[in-house]
N, C-alpha and C positions, 0 to 999 in steps of 0.2 A: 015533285018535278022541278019547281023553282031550286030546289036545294044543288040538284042534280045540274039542274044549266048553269048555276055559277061559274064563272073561270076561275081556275086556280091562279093558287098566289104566285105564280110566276109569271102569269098571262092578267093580272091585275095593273092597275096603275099605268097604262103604259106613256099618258101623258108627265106624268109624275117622274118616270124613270127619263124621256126625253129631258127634261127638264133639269136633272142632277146631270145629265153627259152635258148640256151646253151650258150647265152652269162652270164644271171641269174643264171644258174645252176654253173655255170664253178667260177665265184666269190661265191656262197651260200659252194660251196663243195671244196673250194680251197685246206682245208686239209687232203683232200681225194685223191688227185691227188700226185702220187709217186713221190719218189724219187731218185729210181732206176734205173729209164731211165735218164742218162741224167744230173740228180736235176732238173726233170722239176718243182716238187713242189718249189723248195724255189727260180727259177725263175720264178712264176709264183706269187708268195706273193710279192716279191718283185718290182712289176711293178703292183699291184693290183691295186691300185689307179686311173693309168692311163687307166684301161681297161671302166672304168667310160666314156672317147672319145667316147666310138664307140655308147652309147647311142644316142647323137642326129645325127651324121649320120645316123642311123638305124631310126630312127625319121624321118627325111629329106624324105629317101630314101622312107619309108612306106608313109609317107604322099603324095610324088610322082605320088604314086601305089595308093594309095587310097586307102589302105588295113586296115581295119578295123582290122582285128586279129591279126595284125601287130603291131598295136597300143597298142592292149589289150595285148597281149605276152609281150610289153617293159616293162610293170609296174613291172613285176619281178625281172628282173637287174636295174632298178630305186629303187625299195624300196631294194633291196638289197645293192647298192653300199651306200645308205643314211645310210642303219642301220650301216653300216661297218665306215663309212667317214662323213656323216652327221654331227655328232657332234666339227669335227674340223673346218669348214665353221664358226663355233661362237668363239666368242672375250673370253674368260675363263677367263684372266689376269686379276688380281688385282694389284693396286698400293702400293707402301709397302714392305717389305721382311726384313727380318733381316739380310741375307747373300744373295751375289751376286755371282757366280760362273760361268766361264766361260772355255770351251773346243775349242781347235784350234788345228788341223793336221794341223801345218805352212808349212808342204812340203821338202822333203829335195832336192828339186829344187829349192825352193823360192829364186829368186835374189836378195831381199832385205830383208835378217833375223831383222836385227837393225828396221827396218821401220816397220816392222812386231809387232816385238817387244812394240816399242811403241804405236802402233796405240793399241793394247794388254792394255796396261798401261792407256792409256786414258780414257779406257773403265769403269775405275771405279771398275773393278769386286775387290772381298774381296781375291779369290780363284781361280788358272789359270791351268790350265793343259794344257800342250804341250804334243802333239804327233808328232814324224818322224823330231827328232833332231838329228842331224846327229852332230858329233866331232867336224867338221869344224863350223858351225853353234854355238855350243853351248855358246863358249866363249861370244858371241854376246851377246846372249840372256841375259847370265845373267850377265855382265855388263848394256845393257839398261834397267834392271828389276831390279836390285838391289837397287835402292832407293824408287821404289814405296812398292817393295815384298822384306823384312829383310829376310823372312825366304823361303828355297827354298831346292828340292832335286831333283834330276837327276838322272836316274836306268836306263840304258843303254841308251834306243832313246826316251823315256818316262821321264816327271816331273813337279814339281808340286811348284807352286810359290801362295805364301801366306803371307796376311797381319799381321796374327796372328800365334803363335809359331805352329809348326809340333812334332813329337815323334811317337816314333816304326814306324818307316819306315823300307818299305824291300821289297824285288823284289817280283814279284805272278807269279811263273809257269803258262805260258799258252801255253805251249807244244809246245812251236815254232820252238825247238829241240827235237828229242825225239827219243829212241830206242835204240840199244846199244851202236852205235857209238856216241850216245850225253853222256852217260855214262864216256867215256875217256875223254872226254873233261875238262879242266882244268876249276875253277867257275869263271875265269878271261874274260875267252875265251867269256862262256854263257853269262855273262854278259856284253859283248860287243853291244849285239843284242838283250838283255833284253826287253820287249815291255809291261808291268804290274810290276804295284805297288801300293802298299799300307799303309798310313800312316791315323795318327791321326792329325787333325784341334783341337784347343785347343778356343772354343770360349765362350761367356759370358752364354750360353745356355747348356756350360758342352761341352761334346769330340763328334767330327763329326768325323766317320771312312770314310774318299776320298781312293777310287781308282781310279784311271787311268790305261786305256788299251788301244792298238794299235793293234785288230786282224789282223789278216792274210790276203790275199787278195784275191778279187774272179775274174777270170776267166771265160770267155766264149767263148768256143773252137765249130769250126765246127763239130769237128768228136767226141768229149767228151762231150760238151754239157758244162753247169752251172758246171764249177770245183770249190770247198766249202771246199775240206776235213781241209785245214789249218786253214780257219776262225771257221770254226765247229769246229773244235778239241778245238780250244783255249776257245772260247766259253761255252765247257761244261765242262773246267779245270777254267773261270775265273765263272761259276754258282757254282761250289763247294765251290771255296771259298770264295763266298757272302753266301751261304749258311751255312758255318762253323762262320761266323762273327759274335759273339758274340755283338757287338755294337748294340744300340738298334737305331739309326740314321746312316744311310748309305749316300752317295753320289759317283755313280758313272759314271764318266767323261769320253767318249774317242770317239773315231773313231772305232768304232765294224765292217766297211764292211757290216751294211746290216741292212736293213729294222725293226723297232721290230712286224712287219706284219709276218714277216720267220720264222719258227717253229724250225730253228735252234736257235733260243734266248729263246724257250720255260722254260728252263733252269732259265735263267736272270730275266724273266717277269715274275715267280711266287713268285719270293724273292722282286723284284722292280717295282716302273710304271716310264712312262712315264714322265716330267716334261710339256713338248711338248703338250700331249694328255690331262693333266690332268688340265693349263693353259696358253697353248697357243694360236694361232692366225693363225689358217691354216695349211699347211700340214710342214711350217718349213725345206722345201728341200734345205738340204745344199750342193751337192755335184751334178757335178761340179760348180765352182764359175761360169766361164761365164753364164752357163744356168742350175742350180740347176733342176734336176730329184729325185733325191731320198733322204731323211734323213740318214744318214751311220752317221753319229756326233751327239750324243745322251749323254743327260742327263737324268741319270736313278735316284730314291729314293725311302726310308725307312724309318719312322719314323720320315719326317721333310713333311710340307706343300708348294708345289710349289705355289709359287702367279704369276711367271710370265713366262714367256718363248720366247725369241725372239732369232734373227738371225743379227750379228754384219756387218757391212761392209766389203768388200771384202779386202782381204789383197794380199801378193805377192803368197800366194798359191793355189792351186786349190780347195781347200776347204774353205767352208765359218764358220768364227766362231760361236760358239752356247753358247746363255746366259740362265741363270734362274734364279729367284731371288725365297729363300726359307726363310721359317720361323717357329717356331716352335712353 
C-alpha cells in the first residue's frame, strides 16, 4: 500500500523543480532585478557566472529524488547560463598581434614594487599600464621600467609605460572628488589622487588613443547591502569620455571594480568589447590573485582586433595581471 501511494516521478520533487525555474528565471532576468534595494542588481551580475554551481547540485539532489520534473525544469538555467557563458569555455586566441598590451593593479601593498616591476618587463608587453601607484612605490617602478619602456607617464596613482613614443597626455575626471568642496581644491591637490588618463600610442598602424583607469571600490555592508556609488559614478564620467574620443582605435586598460556582466559599465560596453570575451580562454578571473573570483582587470577595444587575451603570473599584488595581443 505504501508502494502504491508513492507519487510518481513526475509529481515528485516539486520543491526541487521550483527551485531550478527560479534559478533560470533569476540569471534569464538578471537585469530586471533592482537596484534600489541594496544593488541587489549589480550584486547579482556580478557573481552571475558562479550561480552556474548550483546546476549540478540541483542535478545531484533531483536525480536523488528521482524527480523527473526536476530534471526537466533544470534545462532552463542550463541553456541559460550557456547562452550567457557558453561561449567563453572555447579557446578564441589567435597567434599573432601586432601590439601586446598589458594592465596590472600592482597594489599599493605590494612588498616587492621592483620585482613586480620586472616580472612586468619580462613580459614582453609593447604597452603597460599601472594601477594603485602610490609615491613611495613609484620611483621604483620607473627606474626598473626605464630600459625596457623609453617612454612613460604617471597622472597621480595611474600610468602608462610604452615601447613607442606617447603625446597629448592628460588626467580624465572620473569624479573621484566631486561637489563643491572638490571645487576649492587646489589642481595640485586633485592630482595627487588622480585615478584616469589618457594619452596617444604612436605606432606603425598610425595613433592608438590608451586610457587607463583605477575606479572606485565596491563595498558590501550588512545593513547597506552592494555600496557602488564611487565605482558607478566614475564609470559613467570615464563612458563619456570614451564616448567624446574622437580616435577611431581605442584601448582601454585598468582595474574598473566590477564585472563588464554589471549594467553599471553599460556606459563602457556600448563604445568598447571585451578583449577577454572577444579572444580569450575562459572566464579570465583575475581578482583575487590567491583564488581569482571575478575579472575587475579588463581590457576593453575600439577599432583594433583582439587575437589574444590571457592572464600573466602572479605578482606581489593581490591582483593578477591581464594581457592582449591586438592587431589591426
Amino acid at each position: 500500500m505504501r508502494l502504491g501511494s508513492r507519487p510518481g516521478p513526475w509529481k515528485r520533487g516539486p520543491v526541487l523543480a521550483a527551485s531550478a525555474l527560479l534559478l533560470g528565471l533569476l540569471m534569464l532576468l538578471h537585469a530586471e532585478i533592482p537596484n534600489r534595494i541594496g544593488g541587489l542588481g549589480s550584486l547579482v551580475e556580478t557573481c552571475l557566472p558562479w550561480f552556474g554551481l548550483f546546476i549540478p547540485v540541483l542535478l545531484a539532489w533531483a536525480l536523488w529524488r528521482r524527480s523527473a520534473s526536476a530534471v526537466v525544469a533544470l534545462l532552463l538555467p542550463v541553456v541559460v547560463w550557456l547562452s550567457l557563458f557558453g561561449g567563453l569555455l572555447i579557446d578564441k586566441s589567435h597567434s599573432g598581434g601586432d601590439l601586446t598590451v598589458v594592465s596590472h593593479n600592482v597594489g599599493a601593498d605590494n612588498p616587492d614594487p621592483a620585482g613586480t616591476a620586472r616580472d612586468l618587463a619580462a613580459s614582453g608587453a609593447d604597452v603597460l599600464a599601472l594601477e594603485e601607484i602610490t609615491p613611495q612605490a613609484k620611483p621604483l617602478y620607473e627606474k626598473e621600467l626605464a630600459e625596457a619602456y623609453p617612454h612613460h607617464t604617471v597622472q597621480g596613482t595611474v600610468g602608462l609605460w610604452s615601447k613607442l613614443p606617447l603625446s597629448d597626455t592628460r588626467p580624465v575626471d572620473i569624479e573621484m572628488d566631486y561637489g563643491s568642496l572638490a571645487d576649492t581644491k587646489p589642481a595640485d591637490v586633485k592630482m595627487a589622487y588622480n585615478r584616469a588618463l589618457r594619452t596617444t600610442v604612436a605606432t606603425d598602424q598610425g595613433p592608438l588613443a590608451v586610457y587607463v583607469a583605477h575606479l572606485g571600490s565596491v563595498r558590501v555592508f550588512p545593513r547597506n547591502g552592494f555600496w557602488t556609488d564611487s565605482r558607478d559614478r566614475g564609470a559613467q564620467a570615464l563612458a563619456q569620455a570614451i564616448a567624446a574620443e574622437h580616435s577611431e582605435r581605442v584601448v582601454l586598460l585598468g582595474d574598473l571594480n566590477g564585472t563588464m556582466d554589471d549594467r553599471a559599465f553599460a556606459g563602457i560596453t556600448s563604445h568598447l568589447r571585451s578583449a577577454q570575451d572577444a579572444a580569450g580562454d575562459g572566464f579570465g578571473f583575475s581578482w583575487p590573485a590567491k583564488f581569482p573570483v571575478a575579472r575587475i582587470d579588463q581590457i576593453l577595444v575600439r577599432g583594433v582586433e583582439p587575437e589574444s587575451s590571457w592572464l600573466l603570473p602572479a605578482t606581489g599584488s593581490d591582483h593578477r595581471p591581464v594581457a592582449a595581443g591586438i592587431s589591426w
